[in-house]
C-alpha positions as CSV (number, residue, x, y, z in Angstrom):
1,X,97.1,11.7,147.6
2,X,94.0,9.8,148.7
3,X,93.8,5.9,149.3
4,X,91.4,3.8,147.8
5,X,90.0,2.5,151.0
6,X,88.8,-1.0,149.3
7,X,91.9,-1.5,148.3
8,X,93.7,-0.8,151.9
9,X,91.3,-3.4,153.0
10,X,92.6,-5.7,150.8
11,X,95.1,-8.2,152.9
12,X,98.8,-7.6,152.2
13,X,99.5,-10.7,150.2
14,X,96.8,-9.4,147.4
15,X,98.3,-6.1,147.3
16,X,100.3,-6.5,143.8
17,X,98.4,-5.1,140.7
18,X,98.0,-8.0,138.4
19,X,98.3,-6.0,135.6
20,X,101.4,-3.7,134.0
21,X,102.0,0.0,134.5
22,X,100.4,1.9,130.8
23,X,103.5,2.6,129.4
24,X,104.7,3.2,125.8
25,X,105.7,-0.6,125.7
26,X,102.1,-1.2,126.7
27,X,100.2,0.1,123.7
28,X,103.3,-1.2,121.5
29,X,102.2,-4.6,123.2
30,X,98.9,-4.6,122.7
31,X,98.7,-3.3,119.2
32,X,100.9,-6.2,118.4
33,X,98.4,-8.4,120.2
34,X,95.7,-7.2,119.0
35,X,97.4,-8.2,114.9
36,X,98.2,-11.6,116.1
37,X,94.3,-12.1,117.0
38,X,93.5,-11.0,113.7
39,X,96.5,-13.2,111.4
40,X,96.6,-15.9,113.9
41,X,93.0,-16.9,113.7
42,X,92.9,-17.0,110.3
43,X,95.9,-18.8,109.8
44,X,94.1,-21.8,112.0
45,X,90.8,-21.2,110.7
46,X,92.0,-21.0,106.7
47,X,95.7,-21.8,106.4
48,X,96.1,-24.9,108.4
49,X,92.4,-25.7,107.6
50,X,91.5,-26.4,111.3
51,X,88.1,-24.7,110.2
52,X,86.1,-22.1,112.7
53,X,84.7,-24.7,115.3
54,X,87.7,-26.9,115.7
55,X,90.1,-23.3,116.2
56,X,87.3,-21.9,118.7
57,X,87.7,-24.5,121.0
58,X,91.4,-25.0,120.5
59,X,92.0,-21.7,120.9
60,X,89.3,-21.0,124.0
61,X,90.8,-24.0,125.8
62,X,94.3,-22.6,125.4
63,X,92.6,-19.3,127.0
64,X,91.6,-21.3,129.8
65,X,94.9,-22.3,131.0
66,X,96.6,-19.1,130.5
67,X,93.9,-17.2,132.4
68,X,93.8,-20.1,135.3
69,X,97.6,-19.2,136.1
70,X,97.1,-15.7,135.5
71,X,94.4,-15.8,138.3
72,X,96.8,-17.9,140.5
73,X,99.9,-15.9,140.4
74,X,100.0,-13.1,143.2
75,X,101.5,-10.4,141.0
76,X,101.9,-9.4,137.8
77,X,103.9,-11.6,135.6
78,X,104.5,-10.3,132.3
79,X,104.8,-13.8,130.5
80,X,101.7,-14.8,132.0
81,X,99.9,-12.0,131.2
82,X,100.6,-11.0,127.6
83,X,99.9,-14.6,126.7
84,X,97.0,-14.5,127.7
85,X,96.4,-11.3,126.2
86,X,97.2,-12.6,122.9
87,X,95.2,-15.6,123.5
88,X,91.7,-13.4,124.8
89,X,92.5,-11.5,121.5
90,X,92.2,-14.6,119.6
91,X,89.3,-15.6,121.0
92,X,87.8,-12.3,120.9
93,X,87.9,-12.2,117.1
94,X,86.5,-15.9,116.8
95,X,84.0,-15.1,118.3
96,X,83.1,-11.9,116.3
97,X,83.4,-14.5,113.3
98,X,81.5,-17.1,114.8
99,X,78.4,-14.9,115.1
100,X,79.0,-13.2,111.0
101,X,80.1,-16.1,109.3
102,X,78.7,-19.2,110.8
103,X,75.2,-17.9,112.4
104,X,74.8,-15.2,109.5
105,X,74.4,-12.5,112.6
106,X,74.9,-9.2,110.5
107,X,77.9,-7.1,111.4
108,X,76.1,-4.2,112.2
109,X,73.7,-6.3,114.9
110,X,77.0,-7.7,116.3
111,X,78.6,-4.5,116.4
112,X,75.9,-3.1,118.7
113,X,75.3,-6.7,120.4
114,X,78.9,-6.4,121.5
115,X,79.3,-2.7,122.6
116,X,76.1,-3.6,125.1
117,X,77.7,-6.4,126.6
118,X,80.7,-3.9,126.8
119,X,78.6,-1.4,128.9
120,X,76.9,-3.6,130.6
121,X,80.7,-5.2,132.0
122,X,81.4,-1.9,133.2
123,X,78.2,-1.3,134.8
124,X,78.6,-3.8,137.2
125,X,82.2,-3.6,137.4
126,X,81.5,-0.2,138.9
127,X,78.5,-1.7,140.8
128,X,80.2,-3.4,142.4
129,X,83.9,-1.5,142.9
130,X,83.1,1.8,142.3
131,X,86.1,1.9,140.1
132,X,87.5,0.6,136.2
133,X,90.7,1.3,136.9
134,X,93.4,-0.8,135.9
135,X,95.3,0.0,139.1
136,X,93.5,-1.4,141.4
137,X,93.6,-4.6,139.7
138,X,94.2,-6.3,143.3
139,X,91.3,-8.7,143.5
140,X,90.0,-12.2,141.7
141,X,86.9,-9.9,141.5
142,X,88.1,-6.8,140.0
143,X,90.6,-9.5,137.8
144,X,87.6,-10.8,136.8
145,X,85.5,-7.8,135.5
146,X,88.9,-7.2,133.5
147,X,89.3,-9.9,131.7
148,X,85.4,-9.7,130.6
149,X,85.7,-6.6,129.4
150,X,88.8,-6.7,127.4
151,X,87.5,-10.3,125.7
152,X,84.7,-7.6,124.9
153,X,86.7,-5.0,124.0
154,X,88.5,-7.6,121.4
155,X,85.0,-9.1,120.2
156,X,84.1,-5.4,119.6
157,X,86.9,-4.0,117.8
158,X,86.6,-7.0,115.6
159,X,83.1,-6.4,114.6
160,X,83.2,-2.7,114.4
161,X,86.7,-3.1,112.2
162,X,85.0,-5.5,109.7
163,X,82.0,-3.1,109.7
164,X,84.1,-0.6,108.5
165,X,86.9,-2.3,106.4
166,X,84.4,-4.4,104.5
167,X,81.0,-3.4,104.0
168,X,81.8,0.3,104.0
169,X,84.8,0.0,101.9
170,X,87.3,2.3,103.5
171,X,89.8,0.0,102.8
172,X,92.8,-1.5,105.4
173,X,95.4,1.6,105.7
174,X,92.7,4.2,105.5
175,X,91.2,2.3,108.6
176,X,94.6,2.3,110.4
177,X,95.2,5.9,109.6
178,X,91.6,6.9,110.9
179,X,91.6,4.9,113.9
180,X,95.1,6.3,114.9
181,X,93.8,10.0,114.1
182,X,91.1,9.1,116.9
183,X,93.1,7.6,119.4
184,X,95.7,10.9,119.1
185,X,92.2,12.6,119.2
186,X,91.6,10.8,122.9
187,X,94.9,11.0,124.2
188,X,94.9,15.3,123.7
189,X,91.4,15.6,125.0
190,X,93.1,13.5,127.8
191,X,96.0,15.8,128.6
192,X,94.8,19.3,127.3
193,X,90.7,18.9,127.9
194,X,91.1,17.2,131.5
195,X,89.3,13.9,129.6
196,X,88.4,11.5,132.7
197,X,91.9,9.0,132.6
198,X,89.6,6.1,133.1
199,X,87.5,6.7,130.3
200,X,90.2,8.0,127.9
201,X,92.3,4.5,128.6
202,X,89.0,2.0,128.0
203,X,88.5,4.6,124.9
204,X,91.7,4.1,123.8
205,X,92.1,-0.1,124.3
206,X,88.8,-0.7,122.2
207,X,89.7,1.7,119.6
208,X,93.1,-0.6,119.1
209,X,91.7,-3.5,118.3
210,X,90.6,-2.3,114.5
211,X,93.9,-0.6,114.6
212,X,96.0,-3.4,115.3
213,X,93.6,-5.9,112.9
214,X,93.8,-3.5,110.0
215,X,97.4,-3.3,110.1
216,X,97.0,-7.5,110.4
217,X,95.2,-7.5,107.3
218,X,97.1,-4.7,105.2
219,X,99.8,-6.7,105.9
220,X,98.6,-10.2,105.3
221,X,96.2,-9.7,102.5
222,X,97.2,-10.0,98.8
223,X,98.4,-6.9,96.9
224,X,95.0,-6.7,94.7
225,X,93.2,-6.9,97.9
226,X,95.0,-3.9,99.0
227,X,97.7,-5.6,101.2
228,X,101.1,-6.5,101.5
229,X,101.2,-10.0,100.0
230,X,102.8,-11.4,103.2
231,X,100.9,-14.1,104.4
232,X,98.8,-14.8,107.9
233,X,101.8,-17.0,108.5
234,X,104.3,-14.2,107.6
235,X,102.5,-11.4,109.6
236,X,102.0,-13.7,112.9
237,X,105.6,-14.7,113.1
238,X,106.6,-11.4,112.7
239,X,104.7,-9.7,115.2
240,X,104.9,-12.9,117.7
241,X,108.7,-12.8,117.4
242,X,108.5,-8.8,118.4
243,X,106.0,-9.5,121.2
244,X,108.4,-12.1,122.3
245,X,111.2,-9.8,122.7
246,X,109.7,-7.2,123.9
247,X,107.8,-9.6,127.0
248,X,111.6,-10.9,127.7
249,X,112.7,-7.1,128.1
250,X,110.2,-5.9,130.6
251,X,110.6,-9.1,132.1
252,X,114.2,-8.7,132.6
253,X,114.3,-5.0,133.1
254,X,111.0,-4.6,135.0
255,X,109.8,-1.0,133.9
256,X,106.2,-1.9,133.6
257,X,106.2,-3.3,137.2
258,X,104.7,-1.4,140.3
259,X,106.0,-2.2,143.7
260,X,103.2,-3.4,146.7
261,X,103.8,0.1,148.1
262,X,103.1,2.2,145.1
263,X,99.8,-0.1,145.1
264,X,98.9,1.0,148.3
265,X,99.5,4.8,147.9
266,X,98.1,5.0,144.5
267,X,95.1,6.5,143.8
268,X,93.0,3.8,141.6
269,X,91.0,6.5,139.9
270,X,94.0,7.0,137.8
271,X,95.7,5.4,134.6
């Protein structure tokens, strides 16, 4: 198997992928994530009446510190790094609403807005690394690049979701059962059609963000609405409470983990 000679280069002491392995619990994960950015928000913003400004910067600053110890720890650390996951996703959403609903930017302008800053993330992550894989996460640099691009894949997904929810009227479940018939889409062109890994992953990650925030809203919104009835508070509880667990089991049982030599001999062109 090759080496990623950038990354043998790296000293020894950075050689731990900051990020977990993409595993089943991964996706689970970051669904769940991704419908805590949606409830969550809105439970700050409208609920507790904190208003869009006041939970923006609450909710950036919190960001802030969970990424300044994510950057500092050496290794993946999977408390550490779902929080701050949930809290990109958050502020990912925020600011999808703070363009729309205070700045009146239309949602198809913020849409596209987004999915250039996307590309643009990429392009110079690839500039500058020649590679977007997640496992060669061994760098502040490449850490960096990461981070951007899945606050954009967030503030994308959020856009692109309300896009189609609201002004095209497809409705909450119809979205989820859509976006889920794409992603299966991905993930056989993947394995049967040789689909590049890297580009089937990224693929994959932004198409979960209007998966995970229509399930948020099906679940939250009133039953004439076409929801559940139960609540932002209800729905984020739920799904922080499973997040929770499920952070304390790979914690404990360390399946998601790779080891400083399985770094080293990986190839980083794969997912």
């Amino acid at each position: 198997m090759n080496r990623d000679t950038s990354v043998a280069a790296v000293p020894l002491r950075t050689l731990l992928n900051k990020v977990p392995e993409v595993t089943l619990y991964f996706w689970v994960i970051k669904i769940l994530c991704t419908t805590v950015g949606e409830t969550f928000a809105d439970y700050l913003n409208e609920t507790l009446g904190f208003g869009l400004d006041n939970t923006s910067i609450l909710m950036t600053a919190a960001l802030v510190v969970a990424l300044v110890f994510q950057f500092r720890a050496r290794r993946y650390v999977p408390g550490i790094y779902w929080l701050a996951v949930v809290l990109i996703s958050v502020v990912g959403t925020l600011l999808s609403d703070k363009l729309v609903d205070d700045l009146g930017v239309p949602l198809q302008t913020s849409t596209i807005g987004f999915a250039i800053l996307l590309a643009l993330t990429f392009a110079a992550w690839w500039a500058s690394e020649r590679t977007l894989s997640i496992h060669s996460i061994v760098t502040r640099r490449r850490e960096a690049f990461y981070w951007l691009a899945i606050l954009f894949t967030f503030a994308l997904g959020t856009s692109a979701g309300d896009l189609f929810d609201e002004q095209m009227g497809v409705g909450y479940w119809p979205t989820v059962a859509l976006v889920a018939v794409l992603i299966a889409l991905i993930t056989a062109a993947h394995r049967f059609l040789h689909l590049d890994a890297v580009l089937a992953f990224w693929l994959a990650y932004i198409l979960t963000r209007p998966l995970g925030a229509s399930i948020g809203d099906g679940m939250s919104q009133a039953h004439q609405d076409g929801g559940l009835g139960l609540g932002t508070t209800g729905t984020s509880v739920i799904f922080l409470t499973v997040i929770l667990a499920l952070v304390v089991f790979l914690a404990v049982t360390k399946v998601d983990q790779t080891s400083t030599a399985e770094t080293i001999e990986t190839d980083p062109a794969r997912v």
